[in-house]
VOBANU-802429 format. One record per residue (C-alpha): residue in one letter; y, x, z. Coordinates in Angstrom, 3 decimals. Layout:
residues N
r resn:A	y:Y	x:X	z:Z
...
//
This chain:
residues 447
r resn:X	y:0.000	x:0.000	z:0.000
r resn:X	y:2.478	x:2.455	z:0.956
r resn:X	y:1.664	x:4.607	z:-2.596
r resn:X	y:2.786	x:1.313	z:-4.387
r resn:X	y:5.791	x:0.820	z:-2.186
r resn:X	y:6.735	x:4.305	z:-3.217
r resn:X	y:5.923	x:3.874	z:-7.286
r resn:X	y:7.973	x:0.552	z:-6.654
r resn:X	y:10.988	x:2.323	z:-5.307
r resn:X	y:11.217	x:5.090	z:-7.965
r resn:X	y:11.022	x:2.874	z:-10.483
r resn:X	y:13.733	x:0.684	z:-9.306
r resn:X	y:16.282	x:2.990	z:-7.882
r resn:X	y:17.486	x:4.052	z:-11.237
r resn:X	y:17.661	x:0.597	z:-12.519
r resn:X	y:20.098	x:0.019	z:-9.133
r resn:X	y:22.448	x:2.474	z:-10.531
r resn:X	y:22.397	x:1.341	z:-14.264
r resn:X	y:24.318	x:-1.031	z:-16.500
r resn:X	y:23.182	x:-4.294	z:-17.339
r resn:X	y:21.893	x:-4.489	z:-20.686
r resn:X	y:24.591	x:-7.091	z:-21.442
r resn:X	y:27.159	x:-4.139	z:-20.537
r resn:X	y:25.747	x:-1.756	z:-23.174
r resn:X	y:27.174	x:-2.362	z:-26.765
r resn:X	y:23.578	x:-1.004	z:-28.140
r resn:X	y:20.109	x:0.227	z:-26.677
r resn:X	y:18.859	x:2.385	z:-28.501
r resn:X	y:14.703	x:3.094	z:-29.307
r resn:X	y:15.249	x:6.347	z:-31.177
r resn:X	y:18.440	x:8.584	z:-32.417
r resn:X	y:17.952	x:11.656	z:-34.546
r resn:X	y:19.878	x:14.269	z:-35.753
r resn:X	y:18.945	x:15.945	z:-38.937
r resn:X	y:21.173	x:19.189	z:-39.671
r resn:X	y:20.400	x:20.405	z:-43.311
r resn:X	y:23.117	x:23.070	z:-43.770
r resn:X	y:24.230	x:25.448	z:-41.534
r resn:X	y:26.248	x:28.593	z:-42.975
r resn:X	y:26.223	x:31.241	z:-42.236
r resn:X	y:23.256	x:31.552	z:-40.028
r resn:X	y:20.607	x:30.748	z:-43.056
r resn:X	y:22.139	x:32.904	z:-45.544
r resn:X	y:21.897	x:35.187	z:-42.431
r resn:X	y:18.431	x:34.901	z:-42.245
r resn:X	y:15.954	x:36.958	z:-43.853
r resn:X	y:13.289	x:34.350	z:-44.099
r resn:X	y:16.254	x:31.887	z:-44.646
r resn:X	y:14.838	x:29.371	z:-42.577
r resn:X	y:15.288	x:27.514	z:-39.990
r resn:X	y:18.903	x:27.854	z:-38.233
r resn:X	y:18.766	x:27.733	z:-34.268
r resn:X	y:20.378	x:24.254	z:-33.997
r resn:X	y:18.069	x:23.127	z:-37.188
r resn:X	y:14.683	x:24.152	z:-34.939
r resn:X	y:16.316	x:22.341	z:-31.795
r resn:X	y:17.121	x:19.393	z:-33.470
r resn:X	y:13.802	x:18.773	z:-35.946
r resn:X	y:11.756	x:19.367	z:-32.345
r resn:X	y:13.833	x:16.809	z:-30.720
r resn:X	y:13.129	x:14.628	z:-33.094
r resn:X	y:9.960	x:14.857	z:-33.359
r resn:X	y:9.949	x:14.113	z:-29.836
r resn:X	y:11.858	x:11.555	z:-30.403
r resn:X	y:9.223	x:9.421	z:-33.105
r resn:X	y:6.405	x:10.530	z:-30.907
r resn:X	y:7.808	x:8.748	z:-27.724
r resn:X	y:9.130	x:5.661	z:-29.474
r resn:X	y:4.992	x:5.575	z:-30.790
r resn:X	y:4.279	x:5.951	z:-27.078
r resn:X	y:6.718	x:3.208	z:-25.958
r resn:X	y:5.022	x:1.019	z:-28.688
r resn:X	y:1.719	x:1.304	z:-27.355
r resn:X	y:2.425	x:1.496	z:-23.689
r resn:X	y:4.327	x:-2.074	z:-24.240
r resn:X	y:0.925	x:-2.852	z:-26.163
r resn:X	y:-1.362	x:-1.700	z:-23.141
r resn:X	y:1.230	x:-3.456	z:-20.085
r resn:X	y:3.049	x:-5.803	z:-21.295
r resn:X	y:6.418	x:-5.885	z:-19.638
r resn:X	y:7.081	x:-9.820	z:-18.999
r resn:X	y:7.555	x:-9.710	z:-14.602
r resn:X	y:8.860	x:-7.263	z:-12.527
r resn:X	y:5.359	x:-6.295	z:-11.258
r resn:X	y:4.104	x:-5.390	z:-14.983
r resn:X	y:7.414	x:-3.708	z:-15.477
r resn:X	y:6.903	x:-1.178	z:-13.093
r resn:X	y:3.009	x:-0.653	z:-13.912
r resn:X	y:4.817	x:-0.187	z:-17.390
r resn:X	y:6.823	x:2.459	z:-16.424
r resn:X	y:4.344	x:4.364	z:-14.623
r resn:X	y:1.948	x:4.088	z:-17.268
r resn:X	y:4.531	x:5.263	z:-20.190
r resn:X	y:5.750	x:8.257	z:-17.663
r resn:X	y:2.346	x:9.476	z:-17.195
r resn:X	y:1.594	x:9.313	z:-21.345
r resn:X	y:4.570	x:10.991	z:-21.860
r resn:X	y:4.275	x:13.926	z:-19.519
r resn:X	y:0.798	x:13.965	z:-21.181
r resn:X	y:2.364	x:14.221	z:-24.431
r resn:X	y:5.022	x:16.951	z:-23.831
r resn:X	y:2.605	x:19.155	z:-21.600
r resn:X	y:-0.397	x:19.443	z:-24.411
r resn:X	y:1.637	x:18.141	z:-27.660
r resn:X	y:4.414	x:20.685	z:-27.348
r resn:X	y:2.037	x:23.536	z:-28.070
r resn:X	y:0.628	x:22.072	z:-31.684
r resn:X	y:1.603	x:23.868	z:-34.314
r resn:X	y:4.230	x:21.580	z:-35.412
r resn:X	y:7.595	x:21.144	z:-34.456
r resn:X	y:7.347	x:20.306	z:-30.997
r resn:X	y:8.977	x:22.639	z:-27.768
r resn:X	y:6.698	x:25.618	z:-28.744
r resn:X	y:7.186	x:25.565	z:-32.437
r resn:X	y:10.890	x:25.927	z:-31.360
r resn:X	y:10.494	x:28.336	z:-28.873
r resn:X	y:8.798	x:30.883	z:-31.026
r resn:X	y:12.272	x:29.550	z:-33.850
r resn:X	y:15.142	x:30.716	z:-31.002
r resn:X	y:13.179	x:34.105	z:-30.761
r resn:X	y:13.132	x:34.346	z:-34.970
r resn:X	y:17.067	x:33.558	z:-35.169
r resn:X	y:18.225	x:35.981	z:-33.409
r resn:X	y:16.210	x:38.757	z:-34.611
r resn:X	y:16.599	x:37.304	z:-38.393
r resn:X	y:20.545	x:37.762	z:-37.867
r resn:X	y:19.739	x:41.033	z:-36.421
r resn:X	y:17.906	x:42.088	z:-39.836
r resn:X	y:14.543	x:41.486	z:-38.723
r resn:X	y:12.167	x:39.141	z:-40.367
r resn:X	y:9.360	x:37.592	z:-38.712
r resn:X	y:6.849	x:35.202	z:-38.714
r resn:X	y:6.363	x:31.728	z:-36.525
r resn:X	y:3.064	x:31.617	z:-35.128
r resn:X	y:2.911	x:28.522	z:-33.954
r resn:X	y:3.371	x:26.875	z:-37.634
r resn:X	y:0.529	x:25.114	z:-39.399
r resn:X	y:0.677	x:26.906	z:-43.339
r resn:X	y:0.498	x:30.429	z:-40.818
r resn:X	y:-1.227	x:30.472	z:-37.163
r resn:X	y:-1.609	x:28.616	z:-33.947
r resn:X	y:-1.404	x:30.984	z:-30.920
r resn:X	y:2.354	x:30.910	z:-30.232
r resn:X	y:3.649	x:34.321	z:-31.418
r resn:X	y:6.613	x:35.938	z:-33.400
r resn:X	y:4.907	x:38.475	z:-35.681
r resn:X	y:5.053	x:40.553	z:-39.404
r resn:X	y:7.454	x:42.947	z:-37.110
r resn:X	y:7.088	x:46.748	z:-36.884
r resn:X	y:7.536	x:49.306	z:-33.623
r resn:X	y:10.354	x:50.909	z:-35.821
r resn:X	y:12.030	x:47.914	z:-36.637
r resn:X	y:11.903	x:46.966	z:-32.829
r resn:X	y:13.105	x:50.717	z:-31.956
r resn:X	y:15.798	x:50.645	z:-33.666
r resn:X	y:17.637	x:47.410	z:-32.577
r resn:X	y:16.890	x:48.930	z:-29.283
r resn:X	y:18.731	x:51.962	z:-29.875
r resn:X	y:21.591	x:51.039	z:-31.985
r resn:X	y:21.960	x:47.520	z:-30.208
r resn:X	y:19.761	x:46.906	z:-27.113
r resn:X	y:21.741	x:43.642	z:-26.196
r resn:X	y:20.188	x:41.788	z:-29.502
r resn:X	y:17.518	x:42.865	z:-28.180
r resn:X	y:17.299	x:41.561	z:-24.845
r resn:X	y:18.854	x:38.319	z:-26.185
r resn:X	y:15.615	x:37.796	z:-28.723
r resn:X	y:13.012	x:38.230	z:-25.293
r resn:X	y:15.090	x:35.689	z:-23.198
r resn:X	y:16.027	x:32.958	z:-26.681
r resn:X	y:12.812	x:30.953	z:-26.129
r resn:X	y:13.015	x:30.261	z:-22.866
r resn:X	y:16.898	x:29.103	z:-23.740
r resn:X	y:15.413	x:26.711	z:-26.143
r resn:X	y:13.535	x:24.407	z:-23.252
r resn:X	y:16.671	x:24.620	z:-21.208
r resn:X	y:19.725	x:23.764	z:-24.113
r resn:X	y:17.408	x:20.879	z:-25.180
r resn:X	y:17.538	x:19.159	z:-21.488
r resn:X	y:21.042	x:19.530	z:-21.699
r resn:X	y:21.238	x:18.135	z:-24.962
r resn:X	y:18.570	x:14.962	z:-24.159
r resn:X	y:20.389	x:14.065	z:-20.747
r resn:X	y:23.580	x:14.324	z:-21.881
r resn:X	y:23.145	x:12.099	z:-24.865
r resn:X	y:20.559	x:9.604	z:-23.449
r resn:X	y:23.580	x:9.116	z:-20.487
r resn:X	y:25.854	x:8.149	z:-23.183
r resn:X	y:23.472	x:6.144	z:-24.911
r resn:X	y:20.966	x:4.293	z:-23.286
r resn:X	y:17.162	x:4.369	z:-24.281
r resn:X	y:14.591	x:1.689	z:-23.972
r resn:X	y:12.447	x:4.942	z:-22.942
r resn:X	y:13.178	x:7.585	z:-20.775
r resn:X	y:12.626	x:11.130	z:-21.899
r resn:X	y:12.432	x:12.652	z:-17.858
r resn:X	y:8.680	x:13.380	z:-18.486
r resn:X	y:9.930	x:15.727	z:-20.916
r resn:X	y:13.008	x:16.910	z:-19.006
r resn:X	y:9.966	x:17.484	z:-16.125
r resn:X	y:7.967	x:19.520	z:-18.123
r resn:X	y:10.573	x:21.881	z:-19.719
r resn:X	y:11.680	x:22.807	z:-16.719
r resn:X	y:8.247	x:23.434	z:-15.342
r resn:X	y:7.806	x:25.576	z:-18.519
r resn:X	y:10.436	x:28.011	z:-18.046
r resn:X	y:9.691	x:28.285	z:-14.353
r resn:X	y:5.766	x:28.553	z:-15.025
r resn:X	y:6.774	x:31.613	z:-17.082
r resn:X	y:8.169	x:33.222	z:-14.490
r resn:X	y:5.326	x:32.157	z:-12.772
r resn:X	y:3.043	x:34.097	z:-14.697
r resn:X	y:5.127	x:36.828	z:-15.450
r resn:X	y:5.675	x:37.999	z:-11.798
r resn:X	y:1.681	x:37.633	z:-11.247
r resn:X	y:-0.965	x:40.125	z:-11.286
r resn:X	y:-2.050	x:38.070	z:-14.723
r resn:X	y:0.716	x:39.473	z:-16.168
r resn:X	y:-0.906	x:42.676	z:-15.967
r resn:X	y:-4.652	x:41.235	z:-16.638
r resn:X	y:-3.226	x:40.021	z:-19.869
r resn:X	y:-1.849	x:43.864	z:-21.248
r resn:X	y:-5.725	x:45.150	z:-20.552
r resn:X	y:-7.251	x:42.213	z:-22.160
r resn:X	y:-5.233	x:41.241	z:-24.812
r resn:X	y:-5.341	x:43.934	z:-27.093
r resn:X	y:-9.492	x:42.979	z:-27.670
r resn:X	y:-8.209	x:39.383	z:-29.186
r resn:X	y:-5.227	x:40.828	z:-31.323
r resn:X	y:-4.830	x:42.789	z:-34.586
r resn:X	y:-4.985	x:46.252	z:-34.676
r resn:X	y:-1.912	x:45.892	z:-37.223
r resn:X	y:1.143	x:46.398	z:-35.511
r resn:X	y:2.877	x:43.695	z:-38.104
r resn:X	y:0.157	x:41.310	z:-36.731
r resn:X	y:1.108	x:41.257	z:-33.176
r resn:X	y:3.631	x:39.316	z:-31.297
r resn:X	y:6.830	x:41.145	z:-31.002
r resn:X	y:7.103	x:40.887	z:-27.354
r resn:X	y:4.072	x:39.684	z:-25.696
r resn:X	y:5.235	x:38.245	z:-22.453
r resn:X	y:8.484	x:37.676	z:-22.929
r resn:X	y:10.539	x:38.456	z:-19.401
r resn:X	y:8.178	x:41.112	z:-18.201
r resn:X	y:9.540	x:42.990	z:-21.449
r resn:X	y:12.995	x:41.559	z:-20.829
r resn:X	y:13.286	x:42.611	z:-17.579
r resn:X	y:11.523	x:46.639	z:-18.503
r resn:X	y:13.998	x:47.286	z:-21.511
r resn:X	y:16.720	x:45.552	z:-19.166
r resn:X	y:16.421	x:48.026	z:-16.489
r resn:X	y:16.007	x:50.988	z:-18.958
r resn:X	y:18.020	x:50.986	z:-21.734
r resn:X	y:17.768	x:54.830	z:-22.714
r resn:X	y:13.691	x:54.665	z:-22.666
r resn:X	y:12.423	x:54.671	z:-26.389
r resn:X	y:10.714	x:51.526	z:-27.684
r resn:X	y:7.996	x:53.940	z:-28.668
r resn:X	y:7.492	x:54.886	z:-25.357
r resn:X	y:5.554	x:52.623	z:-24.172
r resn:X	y:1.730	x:52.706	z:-23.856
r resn:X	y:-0.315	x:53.319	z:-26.904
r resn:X	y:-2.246	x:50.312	z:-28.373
r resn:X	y:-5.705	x:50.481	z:-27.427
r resn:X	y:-8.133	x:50.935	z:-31.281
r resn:X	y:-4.501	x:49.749	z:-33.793
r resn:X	y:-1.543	x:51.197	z:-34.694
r resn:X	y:1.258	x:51.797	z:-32.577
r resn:X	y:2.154	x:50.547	z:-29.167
r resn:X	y:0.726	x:47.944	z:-26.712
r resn:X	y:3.848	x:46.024	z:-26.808
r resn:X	y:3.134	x:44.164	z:-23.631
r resn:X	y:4.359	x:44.813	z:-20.169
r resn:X	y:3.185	x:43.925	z:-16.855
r resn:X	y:4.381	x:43.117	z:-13.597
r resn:X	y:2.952	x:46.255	z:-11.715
r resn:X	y:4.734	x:48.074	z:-14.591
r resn:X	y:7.990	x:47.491	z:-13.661
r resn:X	y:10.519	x:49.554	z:-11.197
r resn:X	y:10.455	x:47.836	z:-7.929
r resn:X	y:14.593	x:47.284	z:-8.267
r resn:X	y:12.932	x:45.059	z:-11.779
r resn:X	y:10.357	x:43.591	z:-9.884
r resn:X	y:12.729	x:42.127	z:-6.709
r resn:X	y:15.045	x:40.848	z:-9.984
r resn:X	y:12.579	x:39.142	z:-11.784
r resn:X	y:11.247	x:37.590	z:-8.790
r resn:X	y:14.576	x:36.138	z:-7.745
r resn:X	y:15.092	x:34.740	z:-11.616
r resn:X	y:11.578	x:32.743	z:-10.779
r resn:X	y:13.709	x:31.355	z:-7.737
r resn:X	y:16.741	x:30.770	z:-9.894
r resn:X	y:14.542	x:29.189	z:-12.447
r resn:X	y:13.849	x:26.081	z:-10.024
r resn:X	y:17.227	x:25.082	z:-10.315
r resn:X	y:16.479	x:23.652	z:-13.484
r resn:X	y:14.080	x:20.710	z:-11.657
r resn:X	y:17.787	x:19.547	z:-10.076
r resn:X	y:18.334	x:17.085	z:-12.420
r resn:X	y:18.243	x:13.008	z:-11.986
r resn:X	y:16.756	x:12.567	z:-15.301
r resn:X	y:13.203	x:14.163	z:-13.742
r resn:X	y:13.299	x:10.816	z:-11.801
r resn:X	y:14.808	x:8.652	z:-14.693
r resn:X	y:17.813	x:8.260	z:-13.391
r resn:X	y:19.724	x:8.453	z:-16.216
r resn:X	y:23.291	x:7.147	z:-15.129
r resn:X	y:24.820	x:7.035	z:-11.707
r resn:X	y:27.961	x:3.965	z:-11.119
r resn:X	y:30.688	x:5.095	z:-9.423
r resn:X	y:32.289	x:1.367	z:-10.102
r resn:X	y:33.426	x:-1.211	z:-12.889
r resn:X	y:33.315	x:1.347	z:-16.087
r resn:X	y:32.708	x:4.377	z:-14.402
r resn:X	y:29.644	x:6.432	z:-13.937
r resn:X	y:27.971	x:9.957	z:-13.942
r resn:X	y:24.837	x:12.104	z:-13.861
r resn:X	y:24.661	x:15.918	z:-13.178
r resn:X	y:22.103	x:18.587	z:-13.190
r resn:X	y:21.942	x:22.363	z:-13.271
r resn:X	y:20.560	x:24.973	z:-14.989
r resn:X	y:19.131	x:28.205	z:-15.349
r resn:X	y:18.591	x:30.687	z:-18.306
r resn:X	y:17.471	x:34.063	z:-18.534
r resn:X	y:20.325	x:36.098	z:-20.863
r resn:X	y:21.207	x:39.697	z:-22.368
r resn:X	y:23.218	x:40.420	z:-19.373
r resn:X	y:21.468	x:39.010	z:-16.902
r resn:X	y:21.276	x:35.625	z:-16.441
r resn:X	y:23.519	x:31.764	z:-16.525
r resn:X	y:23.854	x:29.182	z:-14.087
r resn:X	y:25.645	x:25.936	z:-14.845
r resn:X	y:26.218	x:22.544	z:-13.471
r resn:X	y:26.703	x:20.225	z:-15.960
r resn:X	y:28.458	x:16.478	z:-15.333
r resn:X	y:28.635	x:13.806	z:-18.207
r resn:X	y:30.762	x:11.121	z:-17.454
r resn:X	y:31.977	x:7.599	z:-19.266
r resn:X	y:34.707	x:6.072	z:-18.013
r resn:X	y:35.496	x:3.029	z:-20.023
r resn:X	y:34.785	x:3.588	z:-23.254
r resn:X	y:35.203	x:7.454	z:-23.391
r resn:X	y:32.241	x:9.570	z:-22.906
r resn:X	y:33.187	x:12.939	z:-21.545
r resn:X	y:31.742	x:16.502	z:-20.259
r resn:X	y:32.606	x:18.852	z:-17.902
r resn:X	y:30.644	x:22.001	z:-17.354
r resn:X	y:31.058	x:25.051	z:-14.807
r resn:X	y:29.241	x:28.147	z:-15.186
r resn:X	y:28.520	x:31.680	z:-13.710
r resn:X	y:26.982	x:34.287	z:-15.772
r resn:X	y:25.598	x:37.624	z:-13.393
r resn:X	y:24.640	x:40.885	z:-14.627
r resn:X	y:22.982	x:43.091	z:-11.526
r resn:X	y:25.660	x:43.614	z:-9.923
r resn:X	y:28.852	x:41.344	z:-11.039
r resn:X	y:29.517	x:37.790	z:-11.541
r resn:X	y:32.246	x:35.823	z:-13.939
r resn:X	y:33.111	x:32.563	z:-14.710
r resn:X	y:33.520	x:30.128	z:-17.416
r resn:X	y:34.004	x:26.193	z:-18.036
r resn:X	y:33.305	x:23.732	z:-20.635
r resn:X	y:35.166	x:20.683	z:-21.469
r resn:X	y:33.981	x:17.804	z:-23.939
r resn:X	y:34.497	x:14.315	z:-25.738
r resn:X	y:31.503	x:12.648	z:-27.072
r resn:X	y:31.932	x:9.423	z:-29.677
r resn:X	y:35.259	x:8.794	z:-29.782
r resn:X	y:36.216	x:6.282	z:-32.434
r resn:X	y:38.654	x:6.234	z:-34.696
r resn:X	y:38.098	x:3.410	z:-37.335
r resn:X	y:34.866	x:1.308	z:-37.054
r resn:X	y:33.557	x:4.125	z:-39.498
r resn:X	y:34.689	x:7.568	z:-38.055
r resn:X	y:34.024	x:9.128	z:-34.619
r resn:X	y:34.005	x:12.705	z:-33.557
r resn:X	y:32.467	x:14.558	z:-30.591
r resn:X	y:34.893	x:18.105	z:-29.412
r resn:X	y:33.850	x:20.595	z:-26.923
r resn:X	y:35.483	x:23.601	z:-25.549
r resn:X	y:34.564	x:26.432	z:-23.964
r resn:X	y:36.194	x:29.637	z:-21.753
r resn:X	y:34.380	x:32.170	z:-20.098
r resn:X	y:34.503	x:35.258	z:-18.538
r resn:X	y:30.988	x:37.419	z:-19.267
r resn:X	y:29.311	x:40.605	z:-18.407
r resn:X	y:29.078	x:42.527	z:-21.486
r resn:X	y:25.659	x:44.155	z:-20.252
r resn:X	y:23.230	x:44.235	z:-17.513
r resn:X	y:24.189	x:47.624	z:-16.241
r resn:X	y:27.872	x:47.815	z:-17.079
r resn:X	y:30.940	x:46.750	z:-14.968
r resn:X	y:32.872	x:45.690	z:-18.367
r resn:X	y:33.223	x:41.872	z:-19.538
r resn:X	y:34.018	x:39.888	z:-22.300
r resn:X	y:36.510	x:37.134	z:-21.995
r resn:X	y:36.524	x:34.461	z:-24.801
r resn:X	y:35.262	x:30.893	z:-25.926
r resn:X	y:34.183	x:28.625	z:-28.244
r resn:X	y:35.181	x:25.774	z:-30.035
r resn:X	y:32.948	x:23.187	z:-31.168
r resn:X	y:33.871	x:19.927	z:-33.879
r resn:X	y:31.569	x:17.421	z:-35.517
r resn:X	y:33.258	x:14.699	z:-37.367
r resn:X	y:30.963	x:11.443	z:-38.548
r resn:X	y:31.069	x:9.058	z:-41.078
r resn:X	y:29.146	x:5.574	z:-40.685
r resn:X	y:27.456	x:5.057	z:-44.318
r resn:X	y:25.311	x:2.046	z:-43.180
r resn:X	y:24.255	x:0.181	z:-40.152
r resn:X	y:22.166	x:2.826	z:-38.165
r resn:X	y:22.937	x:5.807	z:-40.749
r resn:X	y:25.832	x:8.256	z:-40.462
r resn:X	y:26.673	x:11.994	z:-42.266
r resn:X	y:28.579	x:14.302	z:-40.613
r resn:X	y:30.338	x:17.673	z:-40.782
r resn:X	y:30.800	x:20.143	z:-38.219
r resn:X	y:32.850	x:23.389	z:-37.669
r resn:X	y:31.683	x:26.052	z:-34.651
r resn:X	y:33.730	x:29.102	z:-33.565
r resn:X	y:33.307	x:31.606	z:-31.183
r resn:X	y:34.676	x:34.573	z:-29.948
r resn:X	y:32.604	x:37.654	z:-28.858
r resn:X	y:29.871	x:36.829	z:-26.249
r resn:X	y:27.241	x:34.703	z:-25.631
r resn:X	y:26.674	x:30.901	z:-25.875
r resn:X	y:23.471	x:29.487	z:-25.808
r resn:X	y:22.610	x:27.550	z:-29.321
r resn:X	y:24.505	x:30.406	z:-31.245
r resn:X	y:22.240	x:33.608	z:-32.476
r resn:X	y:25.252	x:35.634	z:-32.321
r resn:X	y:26.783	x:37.496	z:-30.032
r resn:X	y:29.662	x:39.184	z:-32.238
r resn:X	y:32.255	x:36.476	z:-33.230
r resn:X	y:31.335	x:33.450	z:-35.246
r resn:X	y:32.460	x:30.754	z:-37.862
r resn:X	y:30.035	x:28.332	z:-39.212
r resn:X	y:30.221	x:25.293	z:-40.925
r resn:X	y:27.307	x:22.415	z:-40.521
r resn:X	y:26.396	x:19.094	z:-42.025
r resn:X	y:23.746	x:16.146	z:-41.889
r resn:X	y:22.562	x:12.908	z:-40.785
r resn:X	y:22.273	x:10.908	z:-37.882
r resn:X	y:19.560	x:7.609	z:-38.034
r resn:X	y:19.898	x:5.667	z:-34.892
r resn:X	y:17.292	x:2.452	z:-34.664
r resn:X	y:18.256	x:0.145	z:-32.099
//
């Protein structure tokens, strides 16, 4: 009795802090957004495909179809019609979606880890390097980034060790900017499905990675590995785990690439790094990062609680973050808020190298209208950064962000978008020099 008192409550807090549907001018079942230019980055790219917002977005939508298949037959299996069913509902499309993102994500499609394995191509593709997804059906399914040599990897570490460090830590960025980007826009516009078994399970991902990386498995997995992988360097994933290496070439920028441990019967090195490997100074900072990484599981969403009232036409969520970086390593707290009919963003942040810590904010207006067929979402961004891990210097910059829609039909919209930045990093961009692109697509929203 008391388990079913609990289910009850959790499923009917959020609904105590929610809108009426009469109060929401549309609910949605499914919104996607379908970039199909974005220049520079994929003239940029030596394999000229896919940009870093392209992956994000094609996963989230594919996401997004899967769970609206999900609601369909959860609706089919419970049928909603009393407040008892409801909540049996709700439990029983929660669990089938956490089932879905925790085994789905890894198929070789793209899902979270087809992504994933996408953030760590873009930035070594604008780097000069080309790779390989493998976690992509017409190649392989056993979620690596390969077709890259020991020289090619030597010599971004020598002549620029941040792009480096930035391609180890890009696929754990990818769980955490898509959270941001499914709670912030399901708070503006309200699903008939929550996503917060998904929002659960990414942040169990990037913490579980820490997880493993600060185990003894860690190590386990440099002696055993090399038995199940080619002896071709170029067939090998370019970092193996990824934070045990971020952490190694973190804390020792000067040591060769090459340096490492030979690969056991192939070419080259054993490019993986264990725990036991690592300086104990690299050790006591990657464990705190698995600390840090929790933050991510303080968000509302986890709970579906999508939308907090503060009164008539006001309300708010929040949650914070946590992402691995170049230089060390970002914390934000991120607030969406509508009041009236504005939908609006405010972000702080820290960034920390080892031994320093700056500042930045973020400011943002989401689907403002002009006419019935134009609306336009604007973000801004300041910060303060470290430019290294080891270094006292920082960066001080921003970015600007503009996308500017056009309604062609009921449900279908194109838009355009223009992106600038100024030196530094910002998670979503490859580049960490300054940057103007230029994007455009489609949005389908079925309501």
């Amino acid at each position: 009795m008391k388990i079913k008192v609990l289910i009850a409550a959790s499923l009917t807090l959020p609904a105590a802090h929610l809108p009426s549907y009469a109060q929401d001018t549309l609910q949605y079942k499914l919104r996607l957004t379908v970039p199909l230019v974005d220049y520079p980055q994929l003239t940029d790219l030596p394999q000229r495909y896919v940009s870093m917002d392209q992956s994000l977005e094609y996963a989230r939508g594919m996401y997004e179809l899967s769970f609206g298949g999900i609601e369909a037959l959860g609706n089919a299996i419970v049928r909603p019609k009393s407040p008892r069913k409801k909540i049996w509902n709700g439990v029983l499309q929660y669990g089938m979606t956490l089932g879905f993102s925790r085994f789905a994500s890894e198929l070789p499609i793209p899902l979270g880890e087809w992504a994933h394995e996408e953030f760590h191509r873009t930035v070594l593709g604008v780097n000069g390097i080309a790779s390989k997804n493998g976690n992509w059906f017409p190649n392989r399914w056993d979620g690596t980034v390969y077709g890259i040599t020991d020289a090619s990897l030597s010599a971004l570490k020598q002549t620029n060790p941040n792009a480096l460090l930035y391609a180890y830590t890009a696929g754990v960025q990818s769980e955490v900017l898509l959270n941001k980007r499914i709670v912030v826009e399901d708070f503006y516009k309200r699903r008939t499905l929550s996503k917060g078994a998904l929002v659960l399970y990414n942040a169990w991902y990037v913490h579980n990675y820490f997880r493993f990386s600060t185990s003894p498995e860690s190590d386990s997995a440099k002696v055993w590995s090399p038995t199940f992988e080619s002896p071709l360097e170029t067939q090998r994933d370019f970092a193996g785990a990824d934070l045990t290496a971020w952490a190694y070439d973190m804390f020792n920028p000067e040591t060769a690439f090459t340096e490492r441990t030979k690969f056991k019967g192939g070419e080259g090195v054993n490019r993986r790094v264990g725990f036991s490997e690592l300086s104990k100074e690299a050790q006591t900072f990657l464990l705190r990062q698995k600390k840090l990484s929790l933050l991510n599981y303080l968000n509302p969403a986890i709970f579906m609680i999508n939308r907090i009232r503060l009164g008539r036409g006001v309300a708010f969520t929040f949650f914070a973050q946590y992402a691995p970086t170049h230089f060390g390593n970002s914390i934000s707290l991120i607030v969406p808020v509508q009041a009236g009919s504005r939908d609006l963003l405010f972000g702080a942040h820290r960034y920390n190298n080892r031994d320093h810590g700056y500042y930045g904010i973020e400011l943002g207006v989401a689907n403002h209208r002009f006419t019935d067929k134009w609306y336009a979402d604007l973000t801004l961004q300041g910060w303060q950064q470290p430019e290294s891990f080891l270094k006292q210097e920082h960066l001080t910059g921003g970015a600007v962000h503009a996308r500017l829609f056009h309604t062609i039909g009921k449900g279908f919209s194109a838009y355009v978008a223009l992106n600038g930045k100024t030196r530094g990093w910002e998670m979503g961009s490859p580049y960490l020099a300054a940057n103007l692109s230029a994007r455009f697509g489609m949005r389908i929203e079925v309501y």
